[in-house]
Structures are given as structure tokens and as C-alpha cells.
N, C-alpha and C positions, 0 to 999 in steps of 0.2 A: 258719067255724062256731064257736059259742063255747059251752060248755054252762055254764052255774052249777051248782056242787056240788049248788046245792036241787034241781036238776030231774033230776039223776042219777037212776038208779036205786037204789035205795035198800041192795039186793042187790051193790052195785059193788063190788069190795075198791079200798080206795081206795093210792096211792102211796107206796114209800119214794123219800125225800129227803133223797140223802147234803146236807150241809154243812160251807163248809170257809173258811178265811179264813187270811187271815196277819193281824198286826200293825196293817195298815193298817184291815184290813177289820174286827178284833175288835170295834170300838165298834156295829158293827149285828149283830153274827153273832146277838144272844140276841132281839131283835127279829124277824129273819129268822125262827128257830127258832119261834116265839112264834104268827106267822103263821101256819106252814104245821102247824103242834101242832094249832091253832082250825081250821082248814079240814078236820081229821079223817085228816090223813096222817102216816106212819110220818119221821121224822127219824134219820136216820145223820151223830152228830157226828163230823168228821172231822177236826176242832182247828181251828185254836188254839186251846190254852185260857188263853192271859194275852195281856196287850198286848207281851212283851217279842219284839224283833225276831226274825224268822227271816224264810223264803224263799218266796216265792210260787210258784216252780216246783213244792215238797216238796207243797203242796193242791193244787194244777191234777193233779199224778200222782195224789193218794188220789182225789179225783174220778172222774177219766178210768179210773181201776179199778175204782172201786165202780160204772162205767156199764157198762164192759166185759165184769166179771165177773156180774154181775145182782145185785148186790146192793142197786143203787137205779135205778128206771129214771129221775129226772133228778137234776138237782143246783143248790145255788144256790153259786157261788164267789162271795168280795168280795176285793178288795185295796183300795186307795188309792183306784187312779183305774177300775182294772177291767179297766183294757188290759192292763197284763201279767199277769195270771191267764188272761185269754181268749185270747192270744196262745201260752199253754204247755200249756191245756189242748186245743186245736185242734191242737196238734201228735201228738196219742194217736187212733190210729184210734176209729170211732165216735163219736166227740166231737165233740157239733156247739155247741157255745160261743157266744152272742151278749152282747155290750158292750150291755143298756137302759138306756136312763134315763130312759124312758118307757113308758107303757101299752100305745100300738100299737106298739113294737115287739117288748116283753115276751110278747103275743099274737100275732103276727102273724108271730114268728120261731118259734111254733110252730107255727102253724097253714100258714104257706107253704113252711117248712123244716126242717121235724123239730127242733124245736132241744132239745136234751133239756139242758143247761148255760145256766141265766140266772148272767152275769157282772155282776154291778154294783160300782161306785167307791164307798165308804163316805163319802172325803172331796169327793165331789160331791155326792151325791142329798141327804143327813143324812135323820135317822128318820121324817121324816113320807111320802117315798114308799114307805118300803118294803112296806106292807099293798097299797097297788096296784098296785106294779110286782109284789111275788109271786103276788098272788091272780092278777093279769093272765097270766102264766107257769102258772100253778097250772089255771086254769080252760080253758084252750086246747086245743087238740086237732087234732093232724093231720088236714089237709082229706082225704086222698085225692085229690084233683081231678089227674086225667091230667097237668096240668102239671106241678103240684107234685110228681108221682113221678118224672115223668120229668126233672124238676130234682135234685130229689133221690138220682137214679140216675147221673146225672153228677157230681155229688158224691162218688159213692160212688167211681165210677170214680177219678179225680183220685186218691182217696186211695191207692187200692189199688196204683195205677199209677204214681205219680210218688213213691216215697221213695227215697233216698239210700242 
């Protein structure tokens, strides 16, 4: 199921969307921003704010907090390639983190899997997917559909049950 913002309800309050990048991912972060500003939703900048190096783990945590605490109900992380942000932010409960670099999977990881974390690679995609892999992310929505809870409930389980 996919709804377009235009067909929303007009009455909807629409989404905060923490974002968050290292170094690698800075070159799309204001793009990113840019998008989801246009689509009528709340942005929570969560740095970087220069290209000079630091660590991708340090956003995967401001993320995976600003999901946990409610301060944004998803997020978009970028690093480099996109792995290691979605890699550190998957390790924070609640955190359901997807690597796209495409449209169906940008939608399709929300709509089959709660996925409230789009991770994308800065030095893969470059600026002209990002209006459609966000929007794609942006516009999505949890099917409900029995499977997918009941996948999603084993998910939940794994996390709860198997930490160290």
C-alpha cells in the first residue's frame, strides 16, 4: 500500500525526520533535508555539519535515539557506501535500518518491514536519486497485512532475546 502525500488527509500531522551523516555522507545531507522540508515534514538535523572526518557510529547512535526516544519517528542516515551506518544503527533496539539504492526497496522496506531508518551510500547513489529514494521512504506505510506483523514480531523477538 502506498499513499502519495496529495491524497493524505489533509488534517494529518505530518512527520519528524531526524538526519544524520558523517563525512562521507555530508555531500547529500542538505539535498536529503531539502526533500523531506518539500514533502511538508519536520527535519531534526543531527550533524554533521562540515565534511571534516569523524565517525559513523557517533549518527547511527543520535538516530537510533532520536527513534527510541520519539523525538522523530524515522530517519534518514548516509555514510559513504551506507553499510556501515546501517550496520551501527541495527545494533540499537527499535532500529530497523535498510541499505536502498533503490525505489522498491526504499518503499517496500516499509511497507513489509517497519523500516523506520532509510540508510543510503552518498558515494554511490550521487544527487539525482535522492528525491526518489526519500520520497519513496517518505510516502510508504506499514501494510498491517498478518504476515508482515507476524514477521515483524519475530524481529522483535530476536532483538529482545538475543543480546549479549
Amino acid at each position: 500500500m502506498r499513499l502519495s502525500l496529495n491524497d493524505q488527509p489533509k488534517n494529518i500531522s505530518y512527520l519528524k525526520i531526524a538526519v544524520a551523516c558523517d563525512h562521507g555522507g555530508f555531500p547529500l545531507k542538505a539535498e536529503v533535508i531539502e526533500v523531506i522540508l518539500k514533502a511538508g515534514h519536520k527535519v531534526i538535523d543531527l550533524g554533521t555539519h562540515s565534511p571534516a572526518p569523524v565517525d559513523y557510529p557517533d549518527f547511527a547512535k543520535a538516530v537510533g535515539e532520536a527513534i527510541q526516544q520519539g523525538r522523530a519517528e524515522r530517519a534518514v542516515l548516509l555514510c559513504g557506501s551506507g553499510v556501515g551506518a546501517s550496520v551501527a544503527a541495527n545494533k540499537m533496539p527499535n532500529v530497523r535500518a535498510g541499505l536502498c539504492h533503490d525505489t522498491y526497496s526504499a518503499r517496500q522496506g516499509v511497507e513489509h518491514d517497519d523500516m523506520n531508518v532509510l540508510t543510503l551510500g552518498a558515494r554511490i547513489i550521487g544527487p539525482a536519486l535522492v528525491p526518489e529514494l526519500v520520497q519513496a521512504f517518505l510516502e510508504a506505510v506499514f501494510s498491517q497485512e498478518e504476515r508482515h506483523v507476524r514477521r515483524l514480531e519475530k524481529v522483535k523477538w530476536l532483538e529482545k532475546n538475543h543480546r549479549y
